[in-house]
Each structure stands twice: as C-alpha cells, then as structure tokens.
C-alpha positions in Angstrom: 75.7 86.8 -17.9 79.0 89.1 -18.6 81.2 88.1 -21.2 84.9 89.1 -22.0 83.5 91.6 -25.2 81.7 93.3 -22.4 84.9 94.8 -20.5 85.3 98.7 -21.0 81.3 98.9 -21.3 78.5 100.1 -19.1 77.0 97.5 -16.9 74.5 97.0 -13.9 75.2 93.9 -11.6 72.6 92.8 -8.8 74.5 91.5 -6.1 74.0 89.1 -3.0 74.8 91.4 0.4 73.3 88.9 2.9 69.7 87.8 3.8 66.9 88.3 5.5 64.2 85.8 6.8 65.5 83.7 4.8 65.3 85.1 1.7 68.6 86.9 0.1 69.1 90.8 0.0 70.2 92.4 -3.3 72.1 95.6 -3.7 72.5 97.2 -7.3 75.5 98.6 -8.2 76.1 101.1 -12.4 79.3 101.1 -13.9 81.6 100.6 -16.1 83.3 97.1 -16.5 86.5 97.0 -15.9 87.7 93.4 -15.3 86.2 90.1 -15.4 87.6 87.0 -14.2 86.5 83.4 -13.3 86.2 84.8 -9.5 85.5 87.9 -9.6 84.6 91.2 -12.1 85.6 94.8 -11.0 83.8 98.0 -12.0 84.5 101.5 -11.7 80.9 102.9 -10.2 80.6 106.9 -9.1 81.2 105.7 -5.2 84.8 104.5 -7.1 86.2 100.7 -7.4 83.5 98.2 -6.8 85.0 94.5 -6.9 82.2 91.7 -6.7 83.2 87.7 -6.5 81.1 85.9 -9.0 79.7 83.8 -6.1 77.7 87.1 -5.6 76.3 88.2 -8.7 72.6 87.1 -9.1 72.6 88.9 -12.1 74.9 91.3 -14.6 73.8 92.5 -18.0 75.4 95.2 -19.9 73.4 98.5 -20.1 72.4 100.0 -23.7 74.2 103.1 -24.9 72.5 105.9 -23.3 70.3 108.4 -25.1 71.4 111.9 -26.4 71.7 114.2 -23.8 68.8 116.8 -23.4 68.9 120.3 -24.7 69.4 121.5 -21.4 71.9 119.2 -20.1 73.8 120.6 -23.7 72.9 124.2 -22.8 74.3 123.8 -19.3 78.0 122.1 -20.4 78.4 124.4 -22.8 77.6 127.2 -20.6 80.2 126.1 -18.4 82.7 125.7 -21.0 82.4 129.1 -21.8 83.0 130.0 -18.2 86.3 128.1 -18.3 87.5 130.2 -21.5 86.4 133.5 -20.7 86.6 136.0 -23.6 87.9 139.4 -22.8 85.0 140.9 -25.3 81.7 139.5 -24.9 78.1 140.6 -25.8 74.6 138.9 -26.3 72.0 138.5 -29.5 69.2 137.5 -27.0 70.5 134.5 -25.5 73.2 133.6 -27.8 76.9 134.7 -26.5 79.5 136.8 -29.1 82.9 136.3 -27.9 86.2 138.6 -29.4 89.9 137.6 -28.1 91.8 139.0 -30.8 91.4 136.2 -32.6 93.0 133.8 -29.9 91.8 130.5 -30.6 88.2 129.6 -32.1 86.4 129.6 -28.6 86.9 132.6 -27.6 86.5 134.2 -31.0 83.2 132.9 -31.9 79.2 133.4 -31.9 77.5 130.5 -29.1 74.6 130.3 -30.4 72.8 128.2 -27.7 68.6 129.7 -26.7 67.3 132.3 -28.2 68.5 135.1 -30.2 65.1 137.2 -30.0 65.0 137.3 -34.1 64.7 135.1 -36.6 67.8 132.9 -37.7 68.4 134.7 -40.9 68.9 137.9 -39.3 70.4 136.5 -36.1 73.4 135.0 -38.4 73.5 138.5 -40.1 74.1 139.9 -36.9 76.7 137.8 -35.9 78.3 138.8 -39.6 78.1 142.5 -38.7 79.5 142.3 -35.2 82.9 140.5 -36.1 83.1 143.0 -39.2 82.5 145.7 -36.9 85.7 144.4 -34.9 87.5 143.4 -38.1 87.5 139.8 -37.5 86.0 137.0 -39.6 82.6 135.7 -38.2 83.2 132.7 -36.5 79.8 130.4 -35.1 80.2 127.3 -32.8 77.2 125.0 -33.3 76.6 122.6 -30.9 75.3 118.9 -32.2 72.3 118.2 -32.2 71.4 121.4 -30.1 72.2 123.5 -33.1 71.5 121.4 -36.1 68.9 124.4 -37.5 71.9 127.1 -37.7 74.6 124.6 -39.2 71.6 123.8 -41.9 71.7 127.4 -42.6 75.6 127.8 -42.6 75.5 124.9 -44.8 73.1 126.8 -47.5 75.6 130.1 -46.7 78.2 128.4 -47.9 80.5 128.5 -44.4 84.2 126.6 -44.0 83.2 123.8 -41.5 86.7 123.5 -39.4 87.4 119.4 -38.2 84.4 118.0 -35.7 85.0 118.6 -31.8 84.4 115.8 -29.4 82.8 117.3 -26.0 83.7 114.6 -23.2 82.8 113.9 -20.1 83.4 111.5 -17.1 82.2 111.7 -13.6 84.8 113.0 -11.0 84.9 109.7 -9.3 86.1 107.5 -12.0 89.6 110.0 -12.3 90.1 110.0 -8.1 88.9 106.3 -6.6 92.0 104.7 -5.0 93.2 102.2 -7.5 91.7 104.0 -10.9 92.3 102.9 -14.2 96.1 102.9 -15.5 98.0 102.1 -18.5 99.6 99.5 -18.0 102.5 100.0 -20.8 103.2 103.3 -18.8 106.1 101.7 -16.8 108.1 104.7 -15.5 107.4 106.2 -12.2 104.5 109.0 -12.3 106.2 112.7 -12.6 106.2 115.1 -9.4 102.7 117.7 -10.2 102.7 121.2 -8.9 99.2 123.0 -8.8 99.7 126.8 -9.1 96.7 129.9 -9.2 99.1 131.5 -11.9 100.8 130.1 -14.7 104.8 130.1 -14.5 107.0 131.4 -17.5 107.6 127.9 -18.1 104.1 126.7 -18.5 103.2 130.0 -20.8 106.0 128.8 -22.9 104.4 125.9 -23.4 101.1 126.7 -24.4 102.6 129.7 -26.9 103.8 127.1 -28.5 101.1 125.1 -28.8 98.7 128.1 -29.6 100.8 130.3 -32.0 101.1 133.0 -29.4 100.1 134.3 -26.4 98.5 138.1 -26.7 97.0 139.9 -23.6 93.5 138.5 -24.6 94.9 135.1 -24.3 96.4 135.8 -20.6 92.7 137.2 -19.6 91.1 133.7 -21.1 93.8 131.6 -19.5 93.7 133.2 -15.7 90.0 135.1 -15.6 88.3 132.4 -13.6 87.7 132.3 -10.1 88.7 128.8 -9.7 91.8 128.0 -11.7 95.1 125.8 -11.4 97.7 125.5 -13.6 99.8 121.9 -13.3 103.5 121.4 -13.8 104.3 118.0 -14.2 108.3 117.9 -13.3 111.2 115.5 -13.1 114.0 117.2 -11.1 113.8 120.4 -12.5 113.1 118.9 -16.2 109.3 120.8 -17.0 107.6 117.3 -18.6 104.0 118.7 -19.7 101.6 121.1 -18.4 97.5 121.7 -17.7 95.0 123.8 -16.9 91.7 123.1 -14.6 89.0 125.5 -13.8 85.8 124.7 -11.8 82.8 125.9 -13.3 79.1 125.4 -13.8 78.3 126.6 -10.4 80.8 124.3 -8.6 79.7 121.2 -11.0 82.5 120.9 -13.8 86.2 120.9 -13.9 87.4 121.7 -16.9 90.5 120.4 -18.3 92.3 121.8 -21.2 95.6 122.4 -22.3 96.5 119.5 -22.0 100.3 118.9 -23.2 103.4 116.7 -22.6 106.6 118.0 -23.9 107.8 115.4 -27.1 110.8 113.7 -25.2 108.8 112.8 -22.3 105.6 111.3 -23.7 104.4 107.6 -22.9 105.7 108.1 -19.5 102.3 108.7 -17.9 102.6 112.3 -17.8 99.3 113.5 -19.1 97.5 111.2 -16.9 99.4 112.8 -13.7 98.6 116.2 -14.6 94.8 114.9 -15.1 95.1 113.0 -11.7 96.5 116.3 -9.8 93.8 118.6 -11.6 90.8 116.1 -10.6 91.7 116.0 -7.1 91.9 119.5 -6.5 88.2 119.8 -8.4 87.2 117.0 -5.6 88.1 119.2 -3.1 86.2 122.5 -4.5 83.7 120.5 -4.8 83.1 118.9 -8.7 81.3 116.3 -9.5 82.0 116.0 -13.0 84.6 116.4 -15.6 84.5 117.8 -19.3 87.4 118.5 -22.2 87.2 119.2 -25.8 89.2 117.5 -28.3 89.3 117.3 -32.1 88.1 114.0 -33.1 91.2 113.8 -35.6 93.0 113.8 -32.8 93.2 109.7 -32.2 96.2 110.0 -29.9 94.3 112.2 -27.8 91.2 110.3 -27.4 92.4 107.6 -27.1 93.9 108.1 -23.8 90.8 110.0 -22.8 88.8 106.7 -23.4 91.3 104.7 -21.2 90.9 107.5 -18.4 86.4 107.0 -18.9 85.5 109.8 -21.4 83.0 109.3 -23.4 81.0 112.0 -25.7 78.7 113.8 -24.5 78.3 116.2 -27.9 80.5 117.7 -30.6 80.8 121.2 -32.6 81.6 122.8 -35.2 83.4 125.7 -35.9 82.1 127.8 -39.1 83.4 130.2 -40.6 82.0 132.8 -42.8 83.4 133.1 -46.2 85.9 135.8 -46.8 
C-alpha cells in the first residue's frame, strides 16, 4: 500500500467501480500522487484530477522511474524545439541543423546535431567550424544527452567550453488545465489578469531585452516566426507583472513555453504559474497534448516551481563552444 514518502511520485491504483455476477470490477487508473489521506488519495492522471476513497482501492503501488526516453522520442522534442525558436539563418550537414541569429542566444546560434550528418564525425564537426567562421561567429554545437554522447566525447578530446547543463522538461497538457490543478499553497494573493496576444507589445519586448541582452532583428524573427504563437501579459491594473511566450509545435503535439519571467517586485504572487495556466489552455484548444521548456539546471528557483507545476526531465544539453 501507499505511504506518505510516496506523495509527488508516479503511481498506479486498481480501483473497485462496481461488480458483476458477483465478483467486483476493477478500473486502473496512472498518475501522479498527489494527496493521501486516511479516506481518500488524489492523483493527477492525463483525463485530470482523479480522487479515489480508500474503501476503493484494491490495490496502489508506486510505479518505478521510467526508462530513458528513445532516440526518436529525443529526435522528435528536439525537433520541435527548434521549431519554437526558429533561426533566421539555417542550413543542413545531412540531417544535422546549423542555425545563425546573430549570435542571439545559444539556440539559435548553434549546430543540432541530431541523425546523420552524411560524413564522418571528425569532419562533420569541421564543418560546423567552417560554417560559423564563414559567418564570423564562434562554432557553437548543442548535444543532446544521451542522444549525442559520441560528439560531446569528441568535443571533450577538442578541448570545447562546456556552458552549465540544460534540463529539457516535460508534462502532459492535462496535468497544467484539469479543474482543480496543482497550486502553491504559500501563493496567497489573488492570481494576476493574463492577456494572450499573436504579437508581442512594447512592454513585453522590454522585458525580454532585458532579460536577453538585446533584442536585434534576428531576435524579433525567432520570437514571432511561428505559425502558432501567443505572447502573455500577466497585469494588475495596468502594473505589467511578468511575461511568456507559447508556440505550438511538433505537428500540433507540443506547446512550448519559454520566456518565462516575473518582474522582481511582483514575484511569489503566483504570477508565473498564471502566465503558464493562460499559455496551456490556449495550446488545449489548438490542440496540444503535451508541454516542454528548457531550463538551466543551476537554475533551482526555476525548477523548482516547474516540479510543483509536474515537470520532470525528459533530457538535457550542452552547449559547446569551440575554443577561440
């Protein structure tokens, strides 16, 4: 049976729905614990809020961490994450992607080197050299983990910078729009007014120049070339409190979220979870099914609140960077 340790993990219950002949009819249910009392447990499933009496539950046991996603299931997010931060300058070495934005943010300034590059890896990694040279950039490659674990090998022998690890997280739609979702409870302040917009206001651009150092015309074509965008305003009054973006990519699978940021003065007020809320049900309607962000894992403030909301990892990166 459950214990209290096992809140905030994965679990399967078998319940008692009725009978027949006789003899009891089960019903399974997968989720994620979320409660557990002497009468009851609650758990957040992908149908939303499940709450079972104990009276119920024939049995309960908590479900082993899951296994390492696939290769393709890593080639697909990452696919669509690319899709979400378009760069204005793209080309391909075989299957991997080489993305320019004059040198706006890491992403879109970097070798994907996901499938394959129709060479060998030594001379697929010279080739990513020459084509940043060729644009005056440094060569930048992301490398996907475990997908990519041969090339960071052999940027570890080249002597590339390894930048801080990125966590790549996801949680099903469901868990961020059933009626009643999770909450933080110290959050005691009513939830801020959210505006969704197809363009972002002067505002909002403010606030992600100053988050990102900038905002060059390459960084407008990454932040508004995808056919399904929204930009969030979180507002009290007229007060702008924190901001967001949300594509839907992946061929209508994955909403995106990123630029994620609450202004200093109105932090712990619940803010970044409204501007998550607002984004997620506008990917319901289009039609999502699942959610993904990146996030630094030196961020703890960050993910922390992403592991209240259900994020886990799917799979990190790396940025590396050629020597100068």
């Amino acid at each position: 049976m459950l214990r209290e340790q096992d809140v905030g993990h994965r679990i399967v219950v078998r319940r008692i729905v009725g009978s027949r002949a006789g003899r009891p009819v089960f019903s399974d249910a997968l989720g994620e614990l979320v409660e557990l009392t002497e009468t009851h447990l609650e758990m957040t499933t992908r149908q939303g809020r499940l709450r079972v009496p104990i009276a119920e539950v024939h049995r309960a046991k908590r479900v082993p961490p899951s296994r390492r996603p696939t290769a393709e299931a890593m080639i697909e997010l990452e696919l669509a994450a690319d899709e979400a931060w378009p760069a204005p300058v793209r080309d391909r070495l075989g299957d991997w992607l080489l993305r320019s934005a004059d040198g706006w943010t890491g992403r879109a300034n970097s070798a994907l080197p996901v499938g394959d590059p129709d060479r060998p890896l030594p001379a697929a990694l010279d080739a990513v050299h020459r084509w940043y040279a060729e644009r005056g950039r440094p060569a930048i490659v992301n490398t996907p983990l475990p997908l990519a674990t041969p090339v960071d090998a052999e940027l570890d022998l080249r002597g590339w910078e390894s930048r801080p690890l990125v966590l790549v997280q996801t949680v099903p739609l469901a868990d961020l729009t059933a009626p009643g979702g999770r909450r933080d409870h110290t959050v005691a302040a009513a939830a801020p007014t959210v505006e969704l917009t197809t363009a972002p206001s002067d505002d909002w651009l403010a606030v992600a120049a100053g988050r990102k150092g900038g905002l060059p015309d390459a960084a407008r074509h990454v932040l508004t070339a995808v056919d399904q965008v929204r930009f969030a305003h979180a507002y009290d009054g007229d007060t702008l409190l924190g901001v967001g973006r949300g594509t839907v990519t992946g061929g209508g699978r994955w909403l995106g979220l990123s630029l994620i940021e609450v202004l200093p003065e109105a932090r712990r007020r619940g803010v970044a979870r409204a501007v998550i809320g607002a984004l997620a049900q506008w990917a319901g309607t289009a039609g999502a099914v699942d959610v993904f962000l990146q996030v630094e894992q030196r961020n703890a403030p960050a993910v922390a609140l992403y592991r209240t909301l259900g994020f886990s990892t799917h799979h990190t990166y790396r940025s590396r960077v050629a020597p100068s």
